[in-house]
GUVEXVEX-712469 format. One record per residue (C-alpha): x, y, z. Coordinates in Angstrom, 3 decimals, padded with zeros to 6 digits. Example, Ala and Ser with C-alpha at 12.3 -4.5 7.8 and 13.67 -1.06 7.14 Angstrom:
// residues 2
- 012.300, -004.500, 007.800 $
- 013.670, -001.060, 007.140 $
//
This chain:
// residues 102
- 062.795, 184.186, 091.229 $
- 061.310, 187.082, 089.442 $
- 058.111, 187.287, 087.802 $
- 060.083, 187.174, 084.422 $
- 061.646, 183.855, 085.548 $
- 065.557, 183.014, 086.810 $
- 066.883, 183.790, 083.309 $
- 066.521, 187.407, 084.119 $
- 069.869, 187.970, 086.036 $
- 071.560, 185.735, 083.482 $
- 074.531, 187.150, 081.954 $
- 074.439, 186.347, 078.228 $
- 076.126, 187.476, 075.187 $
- 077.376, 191.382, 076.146 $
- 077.340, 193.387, 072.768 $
- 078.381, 196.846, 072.562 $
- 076.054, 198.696, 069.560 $
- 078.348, 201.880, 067.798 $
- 075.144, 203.836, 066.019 $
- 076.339, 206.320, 063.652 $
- 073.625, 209.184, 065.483 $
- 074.082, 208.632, 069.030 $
- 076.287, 207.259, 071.718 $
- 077.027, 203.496, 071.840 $
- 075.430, 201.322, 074.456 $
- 075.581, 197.630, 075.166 $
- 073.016, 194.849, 075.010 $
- 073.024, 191.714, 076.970 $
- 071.387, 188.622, 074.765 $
- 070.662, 185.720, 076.990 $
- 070.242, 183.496, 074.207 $
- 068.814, 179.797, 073.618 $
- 069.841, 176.477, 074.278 $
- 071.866, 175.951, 070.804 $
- 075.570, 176.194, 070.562 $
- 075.590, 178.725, 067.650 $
- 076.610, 182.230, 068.750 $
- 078.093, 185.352, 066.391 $
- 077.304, 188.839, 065.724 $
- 077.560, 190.295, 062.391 $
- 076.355, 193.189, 060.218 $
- 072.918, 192.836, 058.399 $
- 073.577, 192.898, 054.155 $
- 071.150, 196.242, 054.564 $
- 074.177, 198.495, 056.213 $
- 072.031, 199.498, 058.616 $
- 071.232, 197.096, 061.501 $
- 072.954, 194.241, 063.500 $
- 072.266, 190.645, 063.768 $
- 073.033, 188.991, 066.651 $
- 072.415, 185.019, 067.195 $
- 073.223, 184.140, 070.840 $
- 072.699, 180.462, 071.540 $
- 070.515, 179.921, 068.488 $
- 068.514, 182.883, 069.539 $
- 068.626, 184.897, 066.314 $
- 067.306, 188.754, 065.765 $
- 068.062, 192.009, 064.276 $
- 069.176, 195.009, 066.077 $
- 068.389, 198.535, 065.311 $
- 071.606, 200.168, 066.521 $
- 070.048, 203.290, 065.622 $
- 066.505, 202.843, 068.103 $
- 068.229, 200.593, 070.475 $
- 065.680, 198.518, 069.578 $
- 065.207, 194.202, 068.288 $
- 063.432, 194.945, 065.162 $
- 062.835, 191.196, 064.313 $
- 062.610, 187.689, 066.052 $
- 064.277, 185.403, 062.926 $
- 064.731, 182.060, 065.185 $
- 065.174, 180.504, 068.013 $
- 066.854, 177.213, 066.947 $
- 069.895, 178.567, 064.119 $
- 072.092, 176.341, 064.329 $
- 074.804, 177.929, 061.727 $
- 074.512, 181.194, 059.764 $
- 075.643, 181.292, 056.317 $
- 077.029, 184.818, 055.284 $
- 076.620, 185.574, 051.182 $
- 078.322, 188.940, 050.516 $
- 078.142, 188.274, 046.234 $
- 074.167, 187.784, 046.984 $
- 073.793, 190.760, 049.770 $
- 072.374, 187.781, 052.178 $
- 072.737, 185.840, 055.401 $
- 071.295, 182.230, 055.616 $
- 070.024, 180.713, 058.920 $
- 070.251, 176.851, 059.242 $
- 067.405, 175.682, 061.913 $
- 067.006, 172.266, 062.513 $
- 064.456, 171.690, 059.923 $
- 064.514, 174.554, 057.610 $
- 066.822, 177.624, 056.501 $
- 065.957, 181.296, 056.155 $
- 067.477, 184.055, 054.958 $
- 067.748, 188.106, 055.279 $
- 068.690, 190.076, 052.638 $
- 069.828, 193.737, 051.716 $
- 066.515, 194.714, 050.642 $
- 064.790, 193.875, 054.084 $
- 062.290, 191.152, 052.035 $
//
């Protein structure tokens, strides 16, 4: 066991990243403990969201970088193209992203 724990070593959910400025590279997402798992553009056009196990955040492609911690506990996501958001169902509340970033 590491000092980071077991989960370390565990293979997750492999995403490949294709930013528009550099080369692509992959990110391994080791996820939660919910069954909810997709990957799907952010309304903004810029970044990534990836849920993996209920573990949601958003990806800058761009920075190779998470550039926000939404959840730990989604348990369906909700995409609304008309209303440039995505909803996150949690087990006791919903949130949302939208194309502005707010």
């Amino acid at each position: 066991m590491t000092g980071h724990g077991e989960r370390e070593f565990r293979e997750g959910l492999v995403v490949r990243f294709y930013p528009k400025g550099s080369d692509s590279w992959i990110g391994n997402f080791v996820g939660g403990i919910f069954d909810c798992t997709t990957v799907l553009d952010h309304p903004n056009g810029r970044d990534v969201i990836v849920v993996a196990c209920g573990d949601t955040c958003i990806i800058d492609p761009e920075h190779h970088a998470i550039r926000d911690r939404i959840a730990s506990d989604t348990g369906q996501v909700i995409a609304v193209p008309a209303l440039g958001l995505v909803v996150f169902q949690g087990l006791v509340d919903f949130s949302a992203v939208r194309s502005d970033d707010l």
